[in-house]
N, C-alpha and C positions, 0 to 999 in steps of 0.2 A: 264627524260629518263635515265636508266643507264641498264648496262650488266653485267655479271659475268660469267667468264670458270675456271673450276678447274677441275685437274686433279689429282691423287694420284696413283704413281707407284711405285710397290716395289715388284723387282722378283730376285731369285735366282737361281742363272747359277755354278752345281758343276759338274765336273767330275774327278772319283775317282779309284782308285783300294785299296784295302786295306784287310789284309789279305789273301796274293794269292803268288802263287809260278809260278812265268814268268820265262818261259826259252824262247826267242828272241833276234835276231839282232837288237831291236830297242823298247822302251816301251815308249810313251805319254802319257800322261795329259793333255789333252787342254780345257781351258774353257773361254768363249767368253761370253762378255753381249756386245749388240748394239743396246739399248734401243733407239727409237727416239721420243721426244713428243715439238707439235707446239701447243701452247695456244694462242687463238689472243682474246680478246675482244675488242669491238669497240660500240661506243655511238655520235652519232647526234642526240642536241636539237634544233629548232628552237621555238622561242614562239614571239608573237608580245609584249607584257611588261615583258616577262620573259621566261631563257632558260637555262636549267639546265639539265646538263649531268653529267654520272659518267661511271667510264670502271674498271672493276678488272680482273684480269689474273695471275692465280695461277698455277704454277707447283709445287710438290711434288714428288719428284726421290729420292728411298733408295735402291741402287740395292748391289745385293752379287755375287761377279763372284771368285770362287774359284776352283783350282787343286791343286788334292791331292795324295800321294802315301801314305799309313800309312801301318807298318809291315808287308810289303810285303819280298819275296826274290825272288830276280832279278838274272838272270845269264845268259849266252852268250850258243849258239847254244852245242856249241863243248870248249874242252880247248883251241882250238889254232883260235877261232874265238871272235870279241868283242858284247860288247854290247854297244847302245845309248840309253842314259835313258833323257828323256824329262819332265816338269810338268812346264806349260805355262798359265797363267791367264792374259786376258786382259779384259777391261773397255774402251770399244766407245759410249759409250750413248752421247746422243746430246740432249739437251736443250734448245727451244724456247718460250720465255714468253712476247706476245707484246699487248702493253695497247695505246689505241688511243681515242681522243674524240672531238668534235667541238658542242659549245653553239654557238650561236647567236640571239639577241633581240636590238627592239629600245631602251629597257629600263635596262634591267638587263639580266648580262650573265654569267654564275658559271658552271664551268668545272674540271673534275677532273680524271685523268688515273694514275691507278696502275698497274705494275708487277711482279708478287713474282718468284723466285725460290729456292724452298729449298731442302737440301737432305744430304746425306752423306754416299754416296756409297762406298765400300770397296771391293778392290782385293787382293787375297791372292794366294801364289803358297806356295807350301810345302811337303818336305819329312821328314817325322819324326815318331815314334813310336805308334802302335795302341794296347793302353791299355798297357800290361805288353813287348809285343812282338816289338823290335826295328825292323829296316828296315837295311835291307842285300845284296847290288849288289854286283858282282862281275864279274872280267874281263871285267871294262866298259874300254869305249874306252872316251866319253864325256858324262857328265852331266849336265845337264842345268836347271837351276831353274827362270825364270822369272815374274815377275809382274809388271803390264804399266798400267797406267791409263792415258787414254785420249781424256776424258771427254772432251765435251763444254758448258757451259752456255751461256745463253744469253740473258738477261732482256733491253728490248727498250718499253720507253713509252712518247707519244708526244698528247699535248693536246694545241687545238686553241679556244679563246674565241674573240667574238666581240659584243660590244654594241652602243648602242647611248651615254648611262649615264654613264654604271657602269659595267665591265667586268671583274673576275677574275677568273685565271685558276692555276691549279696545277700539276706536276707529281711526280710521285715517282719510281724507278726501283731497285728493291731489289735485292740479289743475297747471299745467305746464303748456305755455303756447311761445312755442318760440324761444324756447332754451335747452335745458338738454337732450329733447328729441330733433330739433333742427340739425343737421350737418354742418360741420366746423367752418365751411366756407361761405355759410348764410344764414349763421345762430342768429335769426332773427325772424319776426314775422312783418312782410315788407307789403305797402300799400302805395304805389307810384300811380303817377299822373304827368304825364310828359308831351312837348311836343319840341322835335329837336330834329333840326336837319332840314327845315321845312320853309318855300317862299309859299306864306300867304298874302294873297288881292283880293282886298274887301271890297266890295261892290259897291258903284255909287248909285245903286239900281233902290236899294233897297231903304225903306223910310228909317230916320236918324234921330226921332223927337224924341224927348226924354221918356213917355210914356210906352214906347215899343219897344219890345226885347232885341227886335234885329241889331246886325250891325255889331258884332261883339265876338272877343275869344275869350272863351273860358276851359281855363286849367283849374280841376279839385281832385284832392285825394281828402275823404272822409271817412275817424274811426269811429262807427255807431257800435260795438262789439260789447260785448256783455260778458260777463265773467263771475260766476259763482261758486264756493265750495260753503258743505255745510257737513257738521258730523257733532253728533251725538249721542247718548249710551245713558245705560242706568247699569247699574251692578248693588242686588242685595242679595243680604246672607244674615243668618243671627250673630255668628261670628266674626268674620273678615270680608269684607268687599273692597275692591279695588279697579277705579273705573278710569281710561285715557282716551281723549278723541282730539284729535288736532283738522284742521284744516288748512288748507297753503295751498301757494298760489308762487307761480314765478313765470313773471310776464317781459318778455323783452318784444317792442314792438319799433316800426320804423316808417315815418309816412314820410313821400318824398315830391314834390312839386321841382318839375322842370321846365323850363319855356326857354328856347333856342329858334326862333323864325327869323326870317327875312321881310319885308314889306315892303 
């Protein structure tokens, strides 16, 4: 008897302005992915001379969460008023891949659960130039450019065999972000923060004391991701038992900080 779940997701999350002439107290960019996918397979054999199970559980997550401003020009209500310009990208996708399986026979018993998870999702925020035409705030008061990835994976696979003669079980619990499911032109999973191409004029509008947050650029890209594999088995018999459960992991990741302005 054996199972198999697969699943394969790959959505893109943009929000943009680009091209546009903003006159406001305040301009965002927010772009949010909060993908969540639970894969369970599960397999019970029993047989009287023979019991043979198998469990696969496959996740496939390639997600795109990006904000963007590109040759816009940005500018505050009045002269003696500021502006806050924002472009925020984050990545919460959550990731469960769980493989379970139980043989048992008086004679022979052969078990086997896998969990894959693979993917190589990317966050990106950015202000920077679209086509010929750069990007132009002016009288900002703050700037803020962020990207946060904070992903979880999570590959758990447990497989029990029992016999009279002859029992063996296996597991395996994979967890691949960013390696060989990525395409060879971006074997990686990438987390940018950039502002490039861009004159910003900070306002002398706005208070400067050490204690106020105005008055300030900030560029961050943050990895908060999580990443787990677990696998485990038992295998009896009166005679022979023979039990293998591996976990692994192969993480290629890439966070990247850019600052290109004018002032």
């Amino acid at each position: 008897m054996g199972s198999v779940t697969w699943q394969d997701i790959d959505n893109d999350v943009t929000a943009q302005f680009e091209n546009s002439a903003i006159t406001a107290s305040e301009a965002k960019a927010n772009a949010s992915s909060s993908t969540q996918a639970v894969n369970v397979a599960g397999a019970v054999a029993v047989g009287k001379t023979a019991g043979i199970g198998a469990a696969l559980a496959y996740n496939g997550l390639d997600n795109m969460s990006g904000a963007y401003m590109k040759g816009n020009t940005i500018q505050a209500l009045s002269n003696d008023k500021t502006v806050d310009v924002s472009v925020e990208a984050n990545n919460t996708g959550k990731v469960y891949g769980i493989g379970a399986g139980v043989a048992a026979s008086k004679t022979v018993a052969i078990n086997g659960s896998v969990a894959v998870n693979r993917g190589g999702s990317n966050t990106e925020a950015i202000i920077d130039k679209s086509d010929n035409k750069d990007s132009d705030i002016s009288n900002a008061s703050q700037v803020t450019v962020a990207a946060t990835d904070d992903t979880d994976r999570l590959a758990v696979v447990g497989s029990v065999s029992a016999s009279g003669k002859a029992a063996v079980g296996g597991g395996v619990a994979y967890n691949d972000v960013g390696g060989s499911s990525a395409d060879n032109e971006n074997s990686s999973q990438n987390t940018l923060a950039a502002i490039r191409n861009t004159t910003i004029d900070m306002s002398d509008n706005a208070p400067s004391n050490a204690d106020d947050s105005a008055h300030h650029i900030d560029v961050s890209a943050k990895d908060q991701s999580k990443l787990t594999s677990i696998a485990a088995g038992v295998a009896a018999s009166t005679n022979a038992a023979v039990q293998g459960s591996a976990a692994t992991s192969w993480l290629i990741k890439m966070y990247l900080l850019s600052l290109r302005i004018r002032m």
